[in-house]
ROSE-4610 file (N, C-alpha, C; in Angstrom, 1 decimal, always signed):
// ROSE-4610
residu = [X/X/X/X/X/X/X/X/X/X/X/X/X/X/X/X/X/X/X/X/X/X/X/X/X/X/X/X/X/X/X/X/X/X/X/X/X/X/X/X/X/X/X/X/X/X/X/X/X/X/X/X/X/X/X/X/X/X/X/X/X/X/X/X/X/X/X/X/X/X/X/X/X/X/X/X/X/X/X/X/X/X/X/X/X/X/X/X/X/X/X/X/X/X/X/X/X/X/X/X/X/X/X/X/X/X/X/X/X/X/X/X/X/X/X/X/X/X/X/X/X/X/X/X/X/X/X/X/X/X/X/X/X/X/X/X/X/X/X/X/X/X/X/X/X/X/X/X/X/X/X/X/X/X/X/X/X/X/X/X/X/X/X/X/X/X/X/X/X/X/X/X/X/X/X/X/X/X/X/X/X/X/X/X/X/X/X/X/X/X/X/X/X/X/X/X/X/X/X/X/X/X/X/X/X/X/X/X/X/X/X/X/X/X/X/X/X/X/X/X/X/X/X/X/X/X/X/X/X/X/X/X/X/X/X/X/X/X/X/X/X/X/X/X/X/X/X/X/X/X/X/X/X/X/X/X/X/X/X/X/X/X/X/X]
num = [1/1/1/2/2/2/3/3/3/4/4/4/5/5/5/6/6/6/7/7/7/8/8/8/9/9/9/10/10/10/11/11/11/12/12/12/13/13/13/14/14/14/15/15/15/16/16/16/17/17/17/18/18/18/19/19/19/20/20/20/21/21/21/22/22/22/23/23/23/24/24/24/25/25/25/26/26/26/27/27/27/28/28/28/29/29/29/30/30/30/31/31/31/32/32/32/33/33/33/34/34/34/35/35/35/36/36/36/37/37/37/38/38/38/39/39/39/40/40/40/41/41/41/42/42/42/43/43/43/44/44/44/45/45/45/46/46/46/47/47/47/48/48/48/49/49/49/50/50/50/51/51/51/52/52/52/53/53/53/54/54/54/55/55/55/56/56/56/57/57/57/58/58/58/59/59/59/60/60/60/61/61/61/62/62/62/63/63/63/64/64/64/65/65/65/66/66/66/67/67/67/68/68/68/69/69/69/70/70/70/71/71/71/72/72/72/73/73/73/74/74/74/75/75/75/76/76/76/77/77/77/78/78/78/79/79/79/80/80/80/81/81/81/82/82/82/83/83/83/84/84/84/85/85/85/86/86/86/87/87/87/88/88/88]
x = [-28.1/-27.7/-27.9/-29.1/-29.1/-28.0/-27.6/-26.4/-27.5/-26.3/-26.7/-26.0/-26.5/-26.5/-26.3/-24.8/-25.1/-24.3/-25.2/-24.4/-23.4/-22.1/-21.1/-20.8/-21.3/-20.9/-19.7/-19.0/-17.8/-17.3/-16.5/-15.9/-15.8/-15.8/-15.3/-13.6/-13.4/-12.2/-11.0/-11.3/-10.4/-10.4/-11.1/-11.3/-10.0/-9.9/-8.8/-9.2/-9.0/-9.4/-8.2/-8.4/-7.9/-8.2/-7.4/-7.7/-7.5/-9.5/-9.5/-9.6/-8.3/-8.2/-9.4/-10.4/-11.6/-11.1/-10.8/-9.9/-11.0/-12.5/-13.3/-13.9/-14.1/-15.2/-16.3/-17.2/-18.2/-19.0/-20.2/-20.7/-21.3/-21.9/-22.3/-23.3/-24.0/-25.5/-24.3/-23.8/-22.9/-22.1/-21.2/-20.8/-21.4/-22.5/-23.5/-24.0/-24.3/-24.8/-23.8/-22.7/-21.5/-21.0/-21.2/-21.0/-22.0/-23.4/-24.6/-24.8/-24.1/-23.9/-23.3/-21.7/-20.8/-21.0/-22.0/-22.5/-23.3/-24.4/-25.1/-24.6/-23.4/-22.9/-22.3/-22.7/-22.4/-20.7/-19.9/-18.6/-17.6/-18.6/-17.9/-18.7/-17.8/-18.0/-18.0/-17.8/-17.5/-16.9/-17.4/-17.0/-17.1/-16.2/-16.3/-15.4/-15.7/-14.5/-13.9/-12.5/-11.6/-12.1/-12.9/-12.8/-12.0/-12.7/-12.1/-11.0/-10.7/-10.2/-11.2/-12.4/-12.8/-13.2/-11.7/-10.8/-10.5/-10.4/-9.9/-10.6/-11.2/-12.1/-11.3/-11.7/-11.7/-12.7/-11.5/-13.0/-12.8/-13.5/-13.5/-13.9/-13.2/-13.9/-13.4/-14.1/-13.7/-13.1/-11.5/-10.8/-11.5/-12.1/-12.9/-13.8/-13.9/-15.5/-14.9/-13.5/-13.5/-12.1/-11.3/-9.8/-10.1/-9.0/-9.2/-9.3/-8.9/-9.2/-10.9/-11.9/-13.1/-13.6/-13.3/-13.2/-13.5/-12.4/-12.4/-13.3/-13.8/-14.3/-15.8/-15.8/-17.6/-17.4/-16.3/-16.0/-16.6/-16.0/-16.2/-17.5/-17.8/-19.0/-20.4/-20.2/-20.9/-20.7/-19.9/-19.6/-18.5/-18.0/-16.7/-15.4/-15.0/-13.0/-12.6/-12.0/-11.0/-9.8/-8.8/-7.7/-7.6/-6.9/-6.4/-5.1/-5.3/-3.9/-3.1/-3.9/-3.2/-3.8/-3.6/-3.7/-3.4/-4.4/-4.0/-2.9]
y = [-20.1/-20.5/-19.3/-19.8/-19.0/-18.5/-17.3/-17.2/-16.4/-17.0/-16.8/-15.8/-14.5/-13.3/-13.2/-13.7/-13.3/-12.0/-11.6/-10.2/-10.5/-10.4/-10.6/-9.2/-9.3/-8.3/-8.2/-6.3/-6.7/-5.9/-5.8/-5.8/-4.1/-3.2/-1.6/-1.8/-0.9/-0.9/-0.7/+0.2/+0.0/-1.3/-2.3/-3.4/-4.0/-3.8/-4.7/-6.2/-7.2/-8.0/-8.0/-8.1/-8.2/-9.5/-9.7/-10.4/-10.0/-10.8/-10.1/-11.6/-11.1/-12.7/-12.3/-13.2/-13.3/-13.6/-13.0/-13.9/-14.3/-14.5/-15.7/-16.5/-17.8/-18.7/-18.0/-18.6/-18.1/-19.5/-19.4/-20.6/-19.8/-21.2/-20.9/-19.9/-19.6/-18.5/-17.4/-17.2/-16.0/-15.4/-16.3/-15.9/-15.6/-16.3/-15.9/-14.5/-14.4/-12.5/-12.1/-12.1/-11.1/-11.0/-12.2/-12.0/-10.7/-11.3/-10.4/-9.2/-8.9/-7.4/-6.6/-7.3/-6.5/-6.4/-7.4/-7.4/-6.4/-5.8/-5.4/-3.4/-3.2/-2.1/-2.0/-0.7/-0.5/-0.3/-0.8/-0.6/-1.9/-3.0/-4.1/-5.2/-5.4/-6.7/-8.1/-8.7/-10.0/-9.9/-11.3/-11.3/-12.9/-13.7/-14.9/-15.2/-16.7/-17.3/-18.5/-18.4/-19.1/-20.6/-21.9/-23.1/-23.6/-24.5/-24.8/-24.5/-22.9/-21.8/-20.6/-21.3/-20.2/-18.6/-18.6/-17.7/-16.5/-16.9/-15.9/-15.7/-14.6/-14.2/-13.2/-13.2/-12.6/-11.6/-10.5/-9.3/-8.2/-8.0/-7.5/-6.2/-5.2/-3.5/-2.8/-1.6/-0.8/+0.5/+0.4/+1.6/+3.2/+2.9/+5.0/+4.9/+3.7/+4.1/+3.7/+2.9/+2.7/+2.5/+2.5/+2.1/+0.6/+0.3/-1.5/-1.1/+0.0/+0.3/+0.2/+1.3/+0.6/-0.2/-1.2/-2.7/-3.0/-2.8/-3.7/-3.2/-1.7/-1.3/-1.4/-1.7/-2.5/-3.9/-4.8/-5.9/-6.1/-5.2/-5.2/-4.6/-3.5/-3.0/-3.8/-5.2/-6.3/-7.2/-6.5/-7.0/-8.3/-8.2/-8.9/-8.6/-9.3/-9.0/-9.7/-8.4/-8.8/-8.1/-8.6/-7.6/-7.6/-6.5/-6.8/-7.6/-8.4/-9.4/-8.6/-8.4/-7.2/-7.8/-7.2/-7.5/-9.1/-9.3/-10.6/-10.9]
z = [-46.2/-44.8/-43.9/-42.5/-41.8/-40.7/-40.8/-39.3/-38.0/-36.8/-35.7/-35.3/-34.9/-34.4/-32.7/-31.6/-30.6/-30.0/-29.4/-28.5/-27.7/-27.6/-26.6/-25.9/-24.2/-23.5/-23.1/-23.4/-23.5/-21.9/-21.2/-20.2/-20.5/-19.3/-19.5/-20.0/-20.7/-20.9/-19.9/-18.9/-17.9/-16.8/-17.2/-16.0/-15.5/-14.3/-13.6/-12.7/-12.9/-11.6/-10.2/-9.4/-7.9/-7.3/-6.0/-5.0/-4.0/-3.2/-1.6/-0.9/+0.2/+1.1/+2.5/+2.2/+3.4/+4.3/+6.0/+6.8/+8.1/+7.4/+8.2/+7.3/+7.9/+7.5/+7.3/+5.3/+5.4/+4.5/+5.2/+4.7/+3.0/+2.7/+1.0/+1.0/+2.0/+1.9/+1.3/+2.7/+3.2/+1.5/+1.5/-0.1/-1.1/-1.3/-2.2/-2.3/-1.0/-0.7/-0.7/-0.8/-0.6/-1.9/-3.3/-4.6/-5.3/-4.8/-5.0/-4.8/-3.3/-3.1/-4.0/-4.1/-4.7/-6.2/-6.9/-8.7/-8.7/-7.5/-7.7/-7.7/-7.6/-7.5/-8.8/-9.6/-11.0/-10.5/-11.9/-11.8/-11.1/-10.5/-10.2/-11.3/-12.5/-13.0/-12.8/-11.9/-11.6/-10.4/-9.3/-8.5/-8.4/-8.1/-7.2/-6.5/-5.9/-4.8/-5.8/-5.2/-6.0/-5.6/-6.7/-6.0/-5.1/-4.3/-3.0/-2.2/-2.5/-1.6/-1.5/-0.3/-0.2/+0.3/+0.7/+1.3/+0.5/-1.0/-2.0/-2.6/-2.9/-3.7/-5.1/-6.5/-7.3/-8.0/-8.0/-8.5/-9.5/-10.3/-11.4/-11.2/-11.6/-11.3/-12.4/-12.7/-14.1/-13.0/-13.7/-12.4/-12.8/-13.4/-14.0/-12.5/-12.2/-11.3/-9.6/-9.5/-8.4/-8.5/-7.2/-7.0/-6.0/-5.9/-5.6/-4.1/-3.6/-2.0/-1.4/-2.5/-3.0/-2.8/-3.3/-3.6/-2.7/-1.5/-0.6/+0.8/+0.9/+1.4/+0.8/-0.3/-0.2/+0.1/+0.0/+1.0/+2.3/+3.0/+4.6/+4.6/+4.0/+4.3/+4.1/+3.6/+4.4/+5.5/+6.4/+7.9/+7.3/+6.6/+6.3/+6.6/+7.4/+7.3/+6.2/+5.5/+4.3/+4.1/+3.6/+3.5/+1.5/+1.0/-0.1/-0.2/-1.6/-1.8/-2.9/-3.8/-5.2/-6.4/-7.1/-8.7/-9.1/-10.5/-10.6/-12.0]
């Protein structure tokens, strides 16, 4: 019997997720680039919006590389108003 061999990528060990409340409308482009921005910065694991609240976004960061203030300042630093909500 052949076994199947898959790689499971595992999470930094310090990973926290958070929530950041977007306090504008953004259409589907807009979030898309703003998930993409923040994936593409080493130290943020995961990011999305909470289904159909697209208001709340959840995000995943390894605390060695960033504090959740961070976070939310590569938030805005795509011309987004966001505030932090806290830990989930």
């Amino acid at each position: 019997m052949e076994q199947a061999i898959q790689s499971i990528e595992t999470a930094p060990e310090h990973t926290v997720e958070i929530i950041v409340h977007i306090t504008e409308d953004l259409g589907e482009q807009q979030r898309g680039d703003l998930i993409t921005a923040l994936k593409d910065n080493g130290g943020i694991t995961a990011a999305e919006f909470c289904p159909l609240r697209y208001h709340l976004m959840l995000v995943n960061y390894d605390t060695d590389m960033y504090s959740s203030q961070d976070v939310l300042d590569r938030v805005k630093s795509q011309n987004v108003n966001a505030r932090l909500i806290g830990p989930v």
